[in-house]
DOGU-382656 format. One record per residue (C-alpha): x, y, z; residue in three letters. Coordinates in steps of 0.2 Angstrom, whole numbers, padded with zeros to 4 digits. Layout:
N
R    c1    c2    c3  aa
R     X     Y     Z ala
...
//
This chain:
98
R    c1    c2    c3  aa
R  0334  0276  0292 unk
R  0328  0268  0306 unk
R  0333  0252  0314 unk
R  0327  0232  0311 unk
R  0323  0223  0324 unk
R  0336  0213  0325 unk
R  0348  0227  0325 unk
R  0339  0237  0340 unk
R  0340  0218  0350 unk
R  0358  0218  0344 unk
R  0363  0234  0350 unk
R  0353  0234  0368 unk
R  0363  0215  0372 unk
R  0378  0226  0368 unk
R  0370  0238  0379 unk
R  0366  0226  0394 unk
R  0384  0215  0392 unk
R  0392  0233  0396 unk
R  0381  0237  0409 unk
R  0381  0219  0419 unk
R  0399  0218  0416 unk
R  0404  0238  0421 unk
R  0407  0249  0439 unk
R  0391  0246  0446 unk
R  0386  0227  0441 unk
R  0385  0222  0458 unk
R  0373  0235  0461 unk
R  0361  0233  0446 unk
R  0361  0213  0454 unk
R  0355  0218  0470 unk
R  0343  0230  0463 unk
R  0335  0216  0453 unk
R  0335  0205  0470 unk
R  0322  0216  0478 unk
R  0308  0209  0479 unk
R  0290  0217  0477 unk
R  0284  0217  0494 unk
R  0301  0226  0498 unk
R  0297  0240  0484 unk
R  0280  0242  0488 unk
R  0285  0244  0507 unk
R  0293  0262  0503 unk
R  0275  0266  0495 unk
R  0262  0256  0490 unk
R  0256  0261  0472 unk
R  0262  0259  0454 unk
R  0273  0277  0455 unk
R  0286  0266  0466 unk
R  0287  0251  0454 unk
R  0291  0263  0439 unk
R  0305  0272  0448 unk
R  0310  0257  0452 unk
R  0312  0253  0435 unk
R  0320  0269  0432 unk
R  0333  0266  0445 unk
R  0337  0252  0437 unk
R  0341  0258  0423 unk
R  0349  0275  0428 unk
R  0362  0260  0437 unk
R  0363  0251  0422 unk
R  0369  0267  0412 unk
R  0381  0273  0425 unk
R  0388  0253  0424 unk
R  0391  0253  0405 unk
R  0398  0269  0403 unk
R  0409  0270  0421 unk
R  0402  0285  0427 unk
R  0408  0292  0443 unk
R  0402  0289  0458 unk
R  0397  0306  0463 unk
R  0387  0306  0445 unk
R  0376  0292  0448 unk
R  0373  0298  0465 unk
R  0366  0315  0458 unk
R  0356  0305  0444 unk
R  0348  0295  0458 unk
R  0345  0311  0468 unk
R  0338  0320  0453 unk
R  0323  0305  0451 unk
R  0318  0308  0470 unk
R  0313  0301  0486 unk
R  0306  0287  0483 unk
R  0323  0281  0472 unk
R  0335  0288  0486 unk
R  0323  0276  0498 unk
R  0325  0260  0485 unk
R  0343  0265  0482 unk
R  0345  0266  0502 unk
R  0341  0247  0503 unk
R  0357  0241  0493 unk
R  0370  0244  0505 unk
R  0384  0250  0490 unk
R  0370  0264  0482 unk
R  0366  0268  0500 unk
R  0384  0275  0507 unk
R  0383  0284  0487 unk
R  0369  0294  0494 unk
R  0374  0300  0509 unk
//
């Protein structure tokens, strides 16, 4: 049986208190502190907004369930150069990728 809405928004605020509150919060707020113009500096079409948002949420997943460093790093690696390049400008996920 599938899910109510209310239920799925229940279960994602669970979801987002874990991540904002877990390993990598600072991160996931730094990420969300880039502005457009930054993103769209590394390349300027759609692709880099939406591994953007894939970042993001890669982060948020590592956060909530306190994966190790050396795990999100290869998650971040594994969605490519235009991640690495976004990650690269939050100092933290930058010395992870190294």
């Amino acid at each position: 049986m599938s899910l109510t809405y209310k239920e799925r928004l229940a279960q994602r605020a669970i979801q987002n208190r874990a991540a904002f509150s877990g390993l990598y919060k600072r991160e996931i707020d730094k990420l969300h502190g880039l502005s457009k113009e930054e993103i769209d500096s590394i390349k300027a079409d759609n692709t880099d907004m939406e591994i953007y948002a894939q970042l993001i949420e890669v982060v948020k997943e590592a956060s909530a369930t306190n994966e190790s460093e050396a795990a999100l790093k290869e998650q971040v690696l594994e969605l490519g150069e235009i991640a690495v390049k976004i990650a690269n400008k939050i100092p933290s996920l930058a010395s992870l990728i190294v």
